[in-house]
Every structure is written in C-alpha cells, then in structure tokens.
N, C-alpha and C positions, 0 to 999 in steps of 0.2 A: 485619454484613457488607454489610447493603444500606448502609449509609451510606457504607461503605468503597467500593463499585463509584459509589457516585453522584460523591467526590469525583474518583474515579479519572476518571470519565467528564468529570468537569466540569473538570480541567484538561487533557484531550484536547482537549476541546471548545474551550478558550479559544486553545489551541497551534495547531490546525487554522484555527480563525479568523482567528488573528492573520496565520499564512501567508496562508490566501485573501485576506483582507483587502488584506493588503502589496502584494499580486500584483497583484492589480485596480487598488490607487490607485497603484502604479508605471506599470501599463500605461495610463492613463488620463493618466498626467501626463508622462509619457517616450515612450509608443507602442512601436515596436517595436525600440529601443533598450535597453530594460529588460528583454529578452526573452534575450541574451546572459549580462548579469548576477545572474539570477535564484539563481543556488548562492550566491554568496558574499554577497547581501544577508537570507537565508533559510537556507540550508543545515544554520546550528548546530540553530535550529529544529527543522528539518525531523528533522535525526537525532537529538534527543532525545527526538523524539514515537514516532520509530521506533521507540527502545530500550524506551522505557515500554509500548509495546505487545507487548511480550515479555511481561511480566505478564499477559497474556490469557491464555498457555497458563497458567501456575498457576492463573489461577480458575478453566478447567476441567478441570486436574488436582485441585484441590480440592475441588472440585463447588460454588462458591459462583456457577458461570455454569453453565448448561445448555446454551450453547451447541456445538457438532459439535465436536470435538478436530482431527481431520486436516485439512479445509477449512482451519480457523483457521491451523494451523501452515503449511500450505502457500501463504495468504497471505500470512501476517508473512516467510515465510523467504522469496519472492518479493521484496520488499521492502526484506528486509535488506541478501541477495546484490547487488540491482542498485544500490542506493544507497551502502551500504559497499563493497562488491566490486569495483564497475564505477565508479560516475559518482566516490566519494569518492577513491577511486586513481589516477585518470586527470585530470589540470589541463584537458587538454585537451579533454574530453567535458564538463568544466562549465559549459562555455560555448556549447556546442549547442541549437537551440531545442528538441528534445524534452523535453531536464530541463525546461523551462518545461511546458511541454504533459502530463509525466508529472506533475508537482507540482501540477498545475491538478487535473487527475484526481482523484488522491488526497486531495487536502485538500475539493474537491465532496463524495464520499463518505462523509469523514468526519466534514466538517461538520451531514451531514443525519443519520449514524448514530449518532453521540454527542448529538447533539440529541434523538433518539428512544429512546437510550437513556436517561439522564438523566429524561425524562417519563416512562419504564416503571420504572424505581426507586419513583417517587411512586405508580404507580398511573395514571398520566393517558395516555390513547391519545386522539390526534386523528386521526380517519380519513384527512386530506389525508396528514398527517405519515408517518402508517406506509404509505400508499401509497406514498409517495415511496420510504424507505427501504428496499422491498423491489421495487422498480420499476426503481428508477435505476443501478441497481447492474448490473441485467439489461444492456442496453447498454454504461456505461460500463467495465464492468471487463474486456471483450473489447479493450474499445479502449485501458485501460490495457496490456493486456497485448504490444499489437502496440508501444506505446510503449515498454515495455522490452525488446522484440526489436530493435527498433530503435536505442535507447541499447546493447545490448550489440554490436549490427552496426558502428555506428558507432566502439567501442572497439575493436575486434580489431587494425584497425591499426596501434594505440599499445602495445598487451600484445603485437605483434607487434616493432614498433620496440622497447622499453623491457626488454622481458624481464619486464617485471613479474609475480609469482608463477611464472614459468614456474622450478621446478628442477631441475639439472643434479646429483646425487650422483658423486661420485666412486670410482675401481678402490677394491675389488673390484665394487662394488653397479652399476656399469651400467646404471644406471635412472634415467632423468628425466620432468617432467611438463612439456610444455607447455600452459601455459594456454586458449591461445587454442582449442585442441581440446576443452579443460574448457568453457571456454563457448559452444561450437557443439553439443556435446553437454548443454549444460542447455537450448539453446534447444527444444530436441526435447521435454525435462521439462517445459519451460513450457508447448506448447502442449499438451501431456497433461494435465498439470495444470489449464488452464483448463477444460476440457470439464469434467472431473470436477467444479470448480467451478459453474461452470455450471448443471451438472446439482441439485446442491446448492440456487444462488440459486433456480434453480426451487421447489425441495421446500419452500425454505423460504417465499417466497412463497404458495404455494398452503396451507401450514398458518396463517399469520398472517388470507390475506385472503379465505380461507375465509367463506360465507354466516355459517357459525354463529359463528364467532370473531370476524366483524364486529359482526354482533348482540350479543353478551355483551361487547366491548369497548364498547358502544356505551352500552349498561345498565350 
C-alpha cells in the first residue's frame, strides 16, 4: 500500500508540475496574453488531476491514509463543483483571468504537498519542506477560495443567459431549479466551509510542527 500512495502521489506530482511549470514558461514568454488562454492550453490536465484526487476519499475510507475524511472531501468537492460545474460549462468564464489566478493556486499547493508527501512514503521529513507544507496552505487557501467566489460571480451571468442546468419540469410537477440560486447558495457553503477548513489547517499544523514531532522527525 505504501508503494501504491507513493506512485499515486508521484503522478500528482508530475501533473501539478507540469501545469505550474506550463504556466510560468507561458507567462514569461507571452506576459499577460497567456493569462486569457490558460483553460484550453492546461485544462485537460488540470481535470484529470482533479478526477484522480477523488481517490483520496478511498484511501481514507480504506484506512490506507490517516488523513481527516470530511476536510478532504469538502476540498476535492470545492474543486470539482468550480471546475466542472462552473469554469468547464461556461466557454465564456475560461477565459477570465481568475481561472489563471485559481490554477496558479492550486497547482502552488499541490506541488509542495505531493512533494511532501512522496518523501513521507520514504520515511524522509526535511524540516523547510514540511514547514512549507503546513504553512503555505494557511494563507493560500483562503485566497483560493475568494478565487472561486469570484469565478462563480463571474458566471451567474452566463447560467443566467444560457439556462445552463437551470430545470424547468413540466404540469403536473410545477417544479423548477434555477441554477444560478444553487450557486449563490453554495457561495454561502463555501465560505462555511472554509472556516472549518481553516480551523482544521490549523490543527494540523500545530500536530506536524509540534517541538516534539519536530525533534523525532528530526532523529
């Protein structure tokens, strides 16, 4: 099983890479021209890594991760919703600068968390590393998360023009969903959600960088 999370981790790792990677040598050789096209040069990417991280909930339904069950799920499904849901349904939100801005985010993240993951398979804790890993998170993921309040703000327009997901049932059932009400009411869950998270990155910080857990990582 550790072999199986290591490879798991190490083609995250290479997928998360290869996006940041992309991102930077576009934005360095394009400027802020590349910042438009960022879905569709990245995008396939982007959502296959997403999909693959649905596998997390099975390793902690399995117990083959220790990691927290509802934190996890309430990240990946954050993630899913806005990317599938929002930016992949809408043509016109993929070409917004905050998809660049949310993508920047999340592959940061995940580049230093699959990185530290991977070296905890081995046994190998380098103090900079796990600092990072339980540091960086702290800031950025607040500001992930105003990035997809934003990317859904941004959308409601279009789910408003388009009808997109909104359904209208027919006599006798008299019952419809307009979407764009669904995603003013997740924006509500999101920022609840974060706080609990939050509170979480805390916890977990303070048990990783703990005196004594520093010491014993250290030995």
């Amino acid at each position: 099983m550790n072999t199986y999370l290591f490879v798991y981790d190490l083609m995250q790792f290479c997928g998360h890479s290869w996006i940041f990677t992309n991102m930077i040598i576009r934005f360095m050789s394009f400027g802020k021209d590349s910042l438009a096209d960022t879905f569709y040069s990245i995008g396939l990417v982007m959502r296959l890594c997403q999909l693959l991280s649905i596998l997390e909930i099975l390793h902690i339904l399995t117990g083959i991760d220790k990691s927290r069950l509802f934190p996890r799920i309430l990240q990946i499904a954050e993630r899913i919703i806005v990317l599938f849901v929002v930016i992949n349904s809408q043509e016109e939100v993929q070409g917004k600068y905050v998809v660049c801005v949310l993508f920047f985010l999340w592959n940061l993240l995940d580049v230093v968390r699959y990185t530290y993951n991977m070296l905890a398979r081995m046994g190998i804790y380098y103090l900079p590393l796990t600092w990072l890993n339980f540091s960086l998170c702290i800031p950025l993921y607040p500001l992930s998360v105003l990035a997809k309040a934003f990317a859904i703000c941004v959308s409601l327009p279009y789910f408003e023009s388009f009808g997109t997901y909104s359904i209208k049932l027919p006599f006798p059932f008299a019952f419809s969903i307009y979407f764009p009400y669904v995603l003013k009411m997740y924006l509500l869950v999101l920022f609840i959600g974060m706080c609990f998270i939050i509170q979480n990155l805390f916890s977990e910080r303070k048990a990783h960088l703990g005196t004594g857990n520093i010491k014993k990582k250290r030995s």
